[in-house]
N, C-alpha and C positions, 0 to 999 in steps of 0.2 A: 359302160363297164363290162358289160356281159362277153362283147368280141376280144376283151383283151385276153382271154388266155388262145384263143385261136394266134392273136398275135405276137403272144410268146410263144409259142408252139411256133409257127411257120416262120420266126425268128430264128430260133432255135437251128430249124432246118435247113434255114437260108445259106446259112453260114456253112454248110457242109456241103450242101448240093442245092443252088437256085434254081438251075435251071427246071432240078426235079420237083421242087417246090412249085412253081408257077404251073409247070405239066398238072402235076397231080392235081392241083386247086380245079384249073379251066377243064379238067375232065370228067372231075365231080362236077363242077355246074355244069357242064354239056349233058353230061346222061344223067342228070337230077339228079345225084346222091344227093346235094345241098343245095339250096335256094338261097341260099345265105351268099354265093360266090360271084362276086363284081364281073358287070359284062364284059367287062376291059380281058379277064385274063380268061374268057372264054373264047374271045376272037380266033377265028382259025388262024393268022397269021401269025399270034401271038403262040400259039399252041407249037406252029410248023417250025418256027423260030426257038422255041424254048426245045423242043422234040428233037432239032438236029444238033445245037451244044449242047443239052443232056448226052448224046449221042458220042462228042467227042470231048467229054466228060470222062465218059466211063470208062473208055480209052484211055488217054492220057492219066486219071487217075492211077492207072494200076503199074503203071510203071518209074521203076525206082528211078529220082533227081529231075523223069517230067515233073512227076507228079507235085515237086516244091515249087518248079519253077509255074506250071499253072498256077497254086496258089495264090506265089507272087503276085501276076497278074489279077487274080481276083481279089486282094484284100481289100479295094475299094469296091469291086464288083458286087460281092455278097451279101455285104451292111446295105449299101445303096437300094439293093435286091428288099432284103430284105425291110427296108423303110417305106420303100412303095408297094408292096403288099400288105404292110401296115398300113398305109395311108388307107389304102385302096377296101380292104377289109372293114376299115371304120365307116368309109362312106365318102374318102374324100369332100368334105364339105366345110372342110377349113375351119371346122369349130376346134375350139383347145384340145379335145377329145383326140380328133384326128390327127391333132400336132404331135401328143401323146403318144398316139399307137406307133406314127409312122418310128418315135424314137426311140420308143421302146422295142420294136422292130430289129430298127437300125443300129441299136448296142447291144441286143442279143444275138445278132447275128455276126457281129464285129467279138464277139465273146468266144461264142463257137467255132468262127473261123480260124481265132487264134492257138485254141485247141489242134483244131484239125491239120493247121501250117506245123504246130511246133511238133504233134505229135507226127505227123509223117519226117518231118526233118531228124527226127531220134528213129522211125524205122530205117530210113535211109543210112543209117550209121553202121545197118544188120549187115552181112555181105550176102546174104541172100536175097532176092528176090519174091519170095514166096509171101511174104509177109504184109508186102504190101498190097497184094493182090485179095489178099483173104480180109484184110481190114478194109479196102475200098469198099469190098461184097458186100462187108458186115455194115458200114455205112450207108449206103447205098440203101440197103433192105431195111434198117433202123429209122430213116429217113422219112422212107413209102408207109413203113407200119406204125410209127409214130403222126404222120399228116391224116391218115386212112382213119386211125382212134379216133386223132381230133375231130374229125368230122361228127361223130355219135357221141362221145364223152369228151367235148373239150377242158374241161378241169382238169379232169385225173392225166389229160394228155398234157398238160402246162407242167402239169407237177411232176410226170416223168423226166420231160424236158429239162427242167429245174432240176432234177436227180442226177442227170444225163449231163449235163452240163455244170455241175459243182465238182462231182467227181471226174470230171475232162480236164477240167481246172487245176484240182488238187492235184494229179494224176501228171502234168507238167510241169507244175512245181517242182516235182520229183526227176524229172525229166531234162530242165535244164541244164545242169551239171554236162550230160554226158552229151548234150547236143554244143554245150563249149568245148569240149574236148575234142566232139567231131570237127568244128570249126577249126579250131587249132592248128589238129593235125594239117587239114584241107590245106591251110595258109602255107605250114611250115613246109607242106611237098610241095604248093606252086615256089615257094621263094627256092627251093631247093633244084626243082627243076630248070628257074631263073637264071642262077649261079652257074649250074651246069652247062646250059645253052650260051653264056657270054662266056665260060672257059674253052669252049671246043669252039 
């Protein structure tokens, strides 16, 4: 029971950014901050791998209608992400525990991801650009400061998480409204654009 708020915390995180999750985990076990971190995500290859899609991450995150369509692509990436460093964190050892962590992992990061999809898909509605550059940041660094806590206070970082992610939640609620609206529109110019190209 004791690894499980590590495992809602890097749930949590998964769902935003795995890649930076798996980084920051195998670099605290490499230069000792924790002893607590499975050999598996300290392997250098797993590190060089996780370090260069971090990499075009950060990139593609910050620019408006990549950054959904990355998503896209990740919404099985990040829960999966995040159910094996559940697993992994418990001890992979196949006991009920481990079945546990991997899925609680694996729906908190399927939680947060859906946060992160729908709330970028309501910035992308912005005509500016700027916005979603400053929110990637602000994620990004939420992420690293939020896995960095876990490591010395993993409760108080579960419970953050847990704050961090009810108000993500609520927060879209709110939000879906005007990401139909943006849909809407999207449809109503391609059909329009349609009609136009079969009249000329």
């Amino acid at each position: 029971m004791s690894v499980l708020p590590l495992v809602f915390t890097s749930g949590w995180a998964s769902g935003i950014n795995a890649y930076a999750v798996v980084l920051l985990l195998g670099l605290f076990g490499v230069t000792g901050v924790s002893d607590d971190i499975p050999q598996t995500l300290q392997r250098p290859e797993v590190l060089i791998v996780a370090g260069a899609l971090f990499l075009c991450e950060a990139v593609a995150d910050k620019i408006p209608y990549v950054d959904s369509a990355w998503d896209s692509v990740h919404t099985l990436v990040r829960p999966l992400a995040g159910a094996w460093v559940g697993a992994l964190l418990a001890g992979q050892s196949g006991s009920l525990s481990d079945v546990a962590a991997g899925l609680l992992g694996g729906s908190t990061a399927l939680a947060s991801h859906t946060v992160k999809a729908g709330t970028r898909m309501a910035v992308n509605t912005s005509p500016e650009p700027f916005s979603n550059f400053a929110l990637s940041i602000a994620e990004d660094l939420g992420v690293g400061a939020v896995v960095a806590f876990a490591m010395f206070h993993p409760v108080a970082a579960a419970v953050i998480a847990g704050v961090l992610l009810a108000g993500g939640l609520l927060a879209l609620v709110f939000l879906v409204s005007r990401i139909r609206r943006f849909l809407r529109r999207r449809a109503q110019r391609r059909e329009e654009r349609r009609l136009a190209s079969r009249g000329s």
